[in-house]
C-alpha positions in Angstrom: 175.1 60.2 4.3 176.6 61.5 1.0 174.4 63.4 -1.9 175.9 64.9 -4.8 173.4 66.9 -7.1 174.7 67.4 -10.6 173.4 70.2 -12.0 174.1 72.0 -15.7 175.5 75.5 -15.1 174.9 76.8 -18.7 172.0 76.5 -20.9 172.1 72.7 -21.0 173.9 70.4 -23.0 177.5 70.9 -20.7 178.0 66.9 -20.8 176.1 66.3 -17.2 175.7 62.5 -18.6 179.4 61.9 -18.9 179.9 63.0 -15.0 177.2 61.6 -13.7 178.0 58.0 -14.9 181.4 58.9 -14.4 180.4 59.5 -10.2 177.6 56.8 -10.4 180.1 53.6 -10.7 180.6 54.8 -6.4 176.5 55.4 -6.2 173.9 53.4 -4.5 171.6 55.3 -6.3 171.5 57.1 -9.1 168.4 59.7 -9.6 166.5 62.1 -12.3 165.3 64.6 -10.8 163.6 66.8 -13.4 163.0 67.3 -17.0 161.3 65.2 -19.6 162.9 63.7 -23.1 163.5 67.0 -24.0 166.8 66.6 -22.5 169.6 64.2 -23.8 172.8 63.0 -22.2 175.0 61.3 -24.2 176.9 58.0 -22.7 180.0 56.5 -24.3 180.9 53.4 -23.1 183.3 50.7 -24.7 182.9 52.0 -28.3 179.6 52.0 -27.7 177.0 55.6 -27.6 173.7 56.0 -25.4 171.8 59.0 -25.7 169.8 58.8 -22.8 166.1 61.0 -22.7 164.6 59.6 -19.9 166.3 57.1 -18.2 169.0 57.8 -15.6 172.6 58.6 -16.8 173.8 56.3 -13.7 172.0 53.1 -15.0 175.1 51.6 -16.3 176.9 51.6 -12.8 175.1 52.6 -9.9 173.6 49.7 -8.1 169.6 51.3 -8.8 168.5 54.4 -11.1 165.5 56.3 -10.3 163.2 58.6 -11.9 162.1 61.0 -9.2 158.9 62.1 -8.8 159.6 65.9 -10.6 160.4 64.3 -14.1 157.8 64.4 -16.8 157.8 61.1 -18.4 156.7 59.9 -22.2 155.6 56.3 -22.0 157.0 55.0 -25.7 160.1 56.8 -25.1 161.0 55.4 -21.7 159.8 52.0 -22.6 162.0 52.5 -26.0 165.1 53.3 -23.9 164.7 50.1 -21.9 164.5 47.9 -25.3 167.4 49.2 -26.1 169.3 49.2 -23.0 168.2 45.6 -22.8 169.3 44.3 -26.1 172.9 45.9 -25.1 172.5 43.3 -22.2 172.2 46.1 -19.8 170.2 45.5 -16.7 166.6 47.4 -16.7 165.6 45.7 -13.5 167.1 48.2 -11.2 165.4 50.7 -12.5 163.0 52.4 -10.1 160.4 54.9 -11.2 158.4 57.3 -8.9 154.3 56.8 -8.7 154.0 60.4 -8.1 155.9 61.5 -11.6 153.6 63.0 -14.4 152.6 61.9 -17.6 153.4 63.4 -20.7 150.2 62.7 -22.8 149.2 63.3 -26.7 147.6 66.1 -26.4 150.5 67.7 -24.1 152.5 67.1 -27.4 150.1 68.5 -29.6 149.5 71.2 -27.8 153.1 72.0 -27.8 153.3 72.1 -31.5 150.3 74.4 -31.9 151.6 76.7 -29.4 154.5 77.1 -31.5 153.0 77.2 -34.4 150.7 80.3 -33.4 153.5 82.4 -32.2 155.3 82.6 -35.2 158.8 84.8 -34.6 158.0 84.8 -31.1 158.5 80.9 -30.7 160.0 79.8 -27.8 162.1 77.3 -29.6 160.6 74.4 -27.8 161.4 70.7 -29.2 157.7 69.7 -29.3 158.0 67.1 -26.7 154.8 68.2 -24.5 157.1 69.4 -21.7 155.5 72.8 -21.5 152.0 71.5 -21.4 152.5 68.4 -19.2 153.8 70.5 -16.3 150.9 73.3 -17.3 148.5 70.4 -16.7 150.7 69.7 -13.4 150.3 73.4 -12.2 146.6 72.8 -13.1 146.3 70.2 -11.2 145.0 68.3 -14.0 147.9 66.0 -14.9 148.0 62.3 -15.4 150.7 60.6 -13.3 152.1 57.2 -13.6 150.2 55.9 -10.5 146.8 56.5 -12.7 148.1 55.0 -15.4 148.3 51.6 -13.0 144.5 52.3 -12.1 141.8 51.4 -15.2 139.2 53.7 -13.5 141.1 56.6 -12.6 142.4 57.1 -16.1 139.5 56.6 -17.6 137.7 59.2 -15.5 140.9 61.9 -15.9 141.3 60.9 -19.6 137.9 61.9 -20.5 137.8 65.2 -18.3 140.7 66.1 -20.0 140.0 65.3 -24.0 136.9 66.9 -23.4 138.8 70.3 -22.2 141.8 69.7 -24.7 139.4 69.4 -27.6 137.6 72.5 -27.1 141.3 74.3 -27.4 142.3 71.9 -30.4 139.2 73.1 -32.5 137.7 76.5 -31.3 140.9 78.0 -30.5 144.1 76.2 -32.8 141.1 75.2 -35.4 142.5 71.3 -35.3 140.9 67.9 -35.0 139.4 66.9 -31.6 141.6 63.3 -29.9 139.1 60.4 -29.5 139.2 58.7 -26.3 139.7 54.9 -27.1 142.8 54.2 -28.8 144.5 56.8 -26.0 142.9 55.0 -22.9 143.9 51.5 -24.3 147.5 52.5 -25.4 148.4 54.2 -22.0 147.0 51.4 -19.6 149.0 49.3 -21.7 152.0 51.2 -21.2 151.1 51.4 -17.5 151.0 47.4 -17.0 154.5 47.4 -18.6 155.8 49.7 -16.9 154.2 48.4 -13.7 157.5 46.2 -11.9 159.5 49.6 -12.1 156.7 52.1 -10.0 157.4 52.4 -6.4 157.1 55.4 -3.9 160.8 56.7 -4.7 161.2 59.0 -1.9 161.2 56.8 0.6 163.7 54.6 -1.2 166.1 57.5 -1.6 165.4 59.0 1.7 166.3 55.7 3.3 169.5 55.0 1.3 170.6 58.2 2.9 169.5 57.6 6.2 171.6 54.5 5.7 174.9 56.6 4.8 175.0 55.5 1.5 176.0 57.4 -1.7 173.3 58.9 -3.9 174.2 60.7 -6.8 171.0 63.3 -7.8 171.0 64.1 -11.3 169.2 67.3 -13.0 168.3 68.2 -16.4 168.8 70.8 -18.9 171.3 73.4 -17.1 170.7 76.3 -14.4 170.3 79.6 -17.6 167.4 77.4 -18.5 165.3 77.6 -15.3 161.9 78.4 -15.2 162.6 81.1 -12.1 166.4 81.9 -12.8 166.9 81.4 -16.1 166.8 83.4 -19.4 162.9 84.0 -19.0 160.3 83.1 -21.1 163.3 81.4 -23.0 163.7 78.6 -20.4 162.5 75.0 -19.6 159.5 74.4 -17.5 161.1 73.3 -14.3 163.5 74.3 -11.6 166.8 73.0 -12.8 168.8 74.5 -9.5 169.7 72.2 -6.9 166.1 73.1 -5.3 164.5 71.9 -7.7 166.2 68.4 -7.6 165.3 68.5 -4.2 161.8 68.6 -4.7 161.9 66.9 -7.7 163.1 63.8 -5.7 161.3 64.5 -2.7 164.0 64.8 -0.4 164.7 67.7 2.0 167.0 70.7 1.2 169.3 70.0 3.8 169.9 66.4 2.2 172.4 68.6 -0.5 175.5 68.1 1.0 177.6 69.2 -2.6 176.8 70.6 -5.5 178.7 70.1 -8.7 177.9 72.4 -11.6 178.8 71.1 -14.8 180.5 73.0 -17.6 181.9 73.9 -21.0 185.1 75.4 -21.6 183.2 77.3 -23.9 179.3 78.1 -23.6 176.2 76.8 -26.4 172.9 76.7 -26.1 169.9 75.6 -28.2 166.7 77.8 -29.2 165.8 81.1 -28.9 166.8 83.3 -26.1 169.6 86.2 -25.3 173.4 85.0 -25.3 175.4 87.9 -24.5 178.9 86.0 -25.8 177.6 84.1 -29.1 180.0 83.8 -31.4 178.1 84.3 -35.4 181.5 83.8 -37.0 184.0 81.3 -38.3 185.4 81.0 -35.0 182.2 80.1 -33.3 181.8 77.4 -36.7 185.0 75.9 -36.1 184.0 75.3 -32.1 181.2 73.6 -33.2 182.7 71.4 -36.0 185.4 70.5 -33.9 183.4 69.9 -30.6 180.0 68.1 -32.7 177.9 70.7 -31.1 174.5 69.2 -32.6 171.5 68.7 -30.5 171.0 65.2 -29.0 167.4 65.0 -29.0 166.4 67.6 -32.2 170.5 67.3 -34.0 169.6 71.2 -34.4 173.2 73.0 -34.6 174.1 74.3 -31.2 174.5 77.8 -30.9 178.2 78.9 -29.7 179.9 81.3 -27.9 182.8 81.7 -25.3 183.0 80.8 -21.7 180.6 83.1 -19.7 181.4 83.9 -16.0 179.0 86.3 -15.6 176.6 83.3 -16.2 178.5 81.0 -14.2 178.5 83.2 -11.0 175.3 83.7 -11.5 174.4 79.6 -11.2 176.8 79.6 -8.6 174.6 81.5 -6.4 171.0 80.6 -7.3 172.3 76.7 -7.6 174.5 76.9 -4.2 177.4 75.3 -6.3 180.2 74.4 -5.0 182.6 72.8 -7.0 182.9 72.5 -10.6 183.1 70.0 -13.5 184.4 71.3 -16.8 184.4 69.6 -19.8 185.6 69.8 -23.4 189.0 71.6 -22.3 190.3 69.4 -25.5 188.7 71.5 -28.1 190.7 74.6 -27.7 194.3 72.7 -28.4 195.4 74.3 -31.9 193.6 77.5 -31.0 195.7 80.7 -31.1 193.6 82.6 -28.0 190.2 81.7 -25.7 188.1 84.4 -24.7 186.8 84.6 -21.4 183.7 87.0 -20.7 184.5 88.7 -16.9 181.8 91.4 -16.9 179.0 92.9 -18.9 179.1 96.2 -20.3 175.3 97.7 -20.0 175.0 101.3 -21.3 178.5 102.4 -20.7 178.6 101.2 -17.3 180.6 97.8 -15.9 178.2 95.5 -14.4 178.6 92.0 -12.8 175.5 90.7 -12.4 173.0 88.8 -15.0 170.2 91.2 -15.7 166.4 89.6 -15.7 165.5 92.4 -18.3 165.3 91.2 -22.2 166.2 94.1 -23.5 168.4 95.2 -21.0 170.5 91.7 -21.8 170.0 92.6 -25.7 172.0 95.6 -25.0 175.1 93.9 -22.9 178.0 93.3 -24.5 181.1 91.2 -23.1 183.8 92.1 -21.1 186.6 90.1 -22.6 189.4 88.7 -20.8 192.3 87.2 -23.5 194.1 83.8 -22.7 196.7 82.5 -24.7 195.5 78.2 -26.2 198.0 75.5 -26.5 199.2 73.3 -29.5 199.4 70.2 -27.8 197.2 67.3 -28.2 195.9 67.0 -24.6 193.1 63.7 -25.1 195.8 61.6 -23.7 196.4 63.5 -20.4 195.7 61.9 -17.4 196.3 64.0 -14.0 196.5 67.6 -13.9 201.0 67.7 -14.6 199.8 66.1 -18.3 198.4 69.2 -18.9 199.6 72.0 -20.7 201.0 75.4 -18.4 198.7 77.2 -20.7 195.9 75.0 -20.3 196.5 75.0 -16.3 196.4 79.0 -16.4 192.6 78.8 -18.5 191.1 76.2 -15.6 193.0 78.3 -12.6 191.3 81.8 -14.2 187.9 79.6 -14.6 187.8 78.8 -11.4 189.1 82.4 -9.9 186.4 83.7 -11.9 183.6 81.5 -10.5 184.7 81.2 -7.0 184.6 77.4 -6.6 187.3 74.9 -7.7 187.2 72.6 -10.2 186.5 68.7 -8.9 187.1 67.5 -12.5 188.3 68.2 -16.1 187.5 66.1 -18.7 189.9 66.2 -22.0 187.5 63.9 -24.4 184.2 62.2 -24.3 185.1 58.4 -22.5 185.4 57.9 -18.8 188.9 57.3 -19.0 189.6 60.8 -20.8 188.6 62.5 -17.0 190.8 64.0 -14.8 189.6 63.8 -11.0 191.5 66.9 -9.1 189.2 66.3 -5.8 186.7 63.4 -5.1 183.6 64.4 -5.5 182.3 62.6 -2.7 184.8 63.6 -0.3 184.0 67.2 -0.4 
């Protein structure tokens, strides 16, 4: 058997959709492994652009796409997605979503808000999608998943403990309205009776498609700086982003990982509060995001900026077990004088290597800065590594020195074709 996990190695947002539909067209499967509709991959296909929330990046080529069992999933959004897909004349039908995912409910999205709201400057930055509170509910052991939503009873009965728990908070605590039960119950069995011919016990399908040597492609969300364990803490996401996480998250075993691609920027960004040792609050930092659209997919919030982070990246490397990487966006840089490329953190006059868990110890890093000379030449066009410019070869050899895995891909614009495959993935 053969499974590549996909994982972000930033903060998110390093173009994971454009590799993972790039690897899904040699997929059985394609699967999501965590994550809710916080987190947007953007497809381009044939002129055409998908921004993808919920469903599977590898819809549009593997033979099935699954949502595993770890994603938190918002009814209207998923069945929104498939509307759309649909009237592009993609097909839904493979589409397979696990019975043991959870269910991101109104009040999870309310809840969101208010906590938000309360904070004030201390604001997480969420997007106010639920995601916080659905897997809070999950930890809780009080979530709704999409099995319940297929039983009339059982929702009714989890529904009503729940409202009756979630209004107390609304009004006593956030001083908000209280949710009435009816129009919730009705809309969400409704959603579960359409989303009915896609639920199926997912684990087994994936587990067997491996058993059967077949390629499955395991996709992740949001990037490894955001985890809930390894990440920039409390400025993170609410789930395990590293590969272990897609493990569990799919319900397959550890050992199932044979390779694990981290995908990356030639540059760094990230969106909502939180340290970020090499931002870049100057015109340089602007023209990076001008040039590169560096807007949210989901929120369209400007993306913060900065340069390309190895401290960070060996960092993923060994809490994600990486072992190649996929870099994207090299095309950004052509016309650019110099890159900057952060080697080392300097932490009260000492040298350090190492990503520090400490707030204000990171508030108090600055960047170790390692100068490479850019290139002039319009690269978009290149297709094999020779195409590329010596300068541009030197930047993805010192990336990849740097990190301590080699680079599987290199993409030099946003379409499939615009890729350049230096090792096959799935031969690794």
């Amino acid at each position: 058997m053969t499974a590549v996990a996909v994982v972000g190695s930033q903060w998110g947002d390093e173009g994971k959709g454009k590799i993972t539909d790039f690897l899904s067209k040699d997929a059985a499967y394609a699967v999501r492994a965590n994550g809710g509709n916080n987190a947007g991959h953007t497809i381009e296909i044939d002129d055409k652009t998908f921004k993808m929330r919920l469903t599977p990046s590898g819809i549009f080529t593997a033979k099935s796409a699954v949502i595993g069992n770890g994603v938190v999933i918002n009814p209207e959004v998923l069945l929104g997605e498939l509307e759309n897909l649909e009237a592009n004349n993609i097909d839904t039908s493979k589409l397979k979503i696990s019975n043991r995912a959870h269910v991101i409910m109104p009040y999870d999205i309310l809840q969101d808000e208010y906590q938000e709201e309360v904070k004030g400057a201390n604001k997480i930055g969420t997007t106010k999608n639920g995601i916080g509170p659905t897997y809070m509910d999950k930890a809780s052991r009080i979530g709704i998943r999409v099995c319940d939503l297929l039983e009339k009873e059982t929702l009714a009965e989890k529904l009503h403990a729940n409202l009756t728990e979630k209004n107390d908070l609304f009004t006593k605590v956030y001083g908000k309205p209280a949710l009435e039960f009816d129009e919730i119950f009705e809309q969400y069995y409704e959603y579960g009776q359409k989303l009915a011919q896609y639920v199926t016990d997912t684990s087994v399908l994936v587990n067997d498609a491996l058993d059967r040597n077949e390629n499955v492609l395991l996709e992740g969300a949001q990037g490894v700086m955001l985890d809930i364990d390894e990440g920039t803490y409390p400025f993170v996401t609410s789930s395990n982003t590293i590969s272990g996480g897609i493990a569990s998250g799919i319900g397959v075993g550890a050992n199932r990982l044979q390779t694990v691609i981290g995908v990356c920027k030639a540059y760094t960004t990230r969106v909502g509060e939180g340290p970020f040792p090499t931002e870049l609050l100057n015109a340089t930092g602007d023209r990076i995001r001008d040039t590169a659209h560096e807007y949210g997919t989901v929120t369209g919030r400007p993306r913060r900026v900065g340069w390309f982070d190895s401290v960070a990246l060996r960092h993923a490397k060994r809490v994600a077990g990486i072992t190649a990487l996929s870099l994207n966006l090299l095309d950004i840089f052509s016309g650019f004088d110099q890159i900057k490329v952060a080697t080392a953190y300097e932490l009260d006059g000492q040298t350090i290597d190492y990503y520090p868990a400490s707030l204000k110890e990171l508030d108090r890093c600055k960047p170790v800065y390692e100068e490479l000379p850019a290139w002039n030449e319009d690269i978009t066009g290149a297709k094999s590594w020779s195409d590329l410019p010596k300068n541009a070869q030197s930047f993805l050899k010192r990336i990849s020195e740097l990190v301590g895995v080699p680079l599987v891909t290199v993409s030099v614009g946003p379409e499939r074709q615009q890729t350049i495959v230096l090792q096959d993935p799935w031969e690794l």
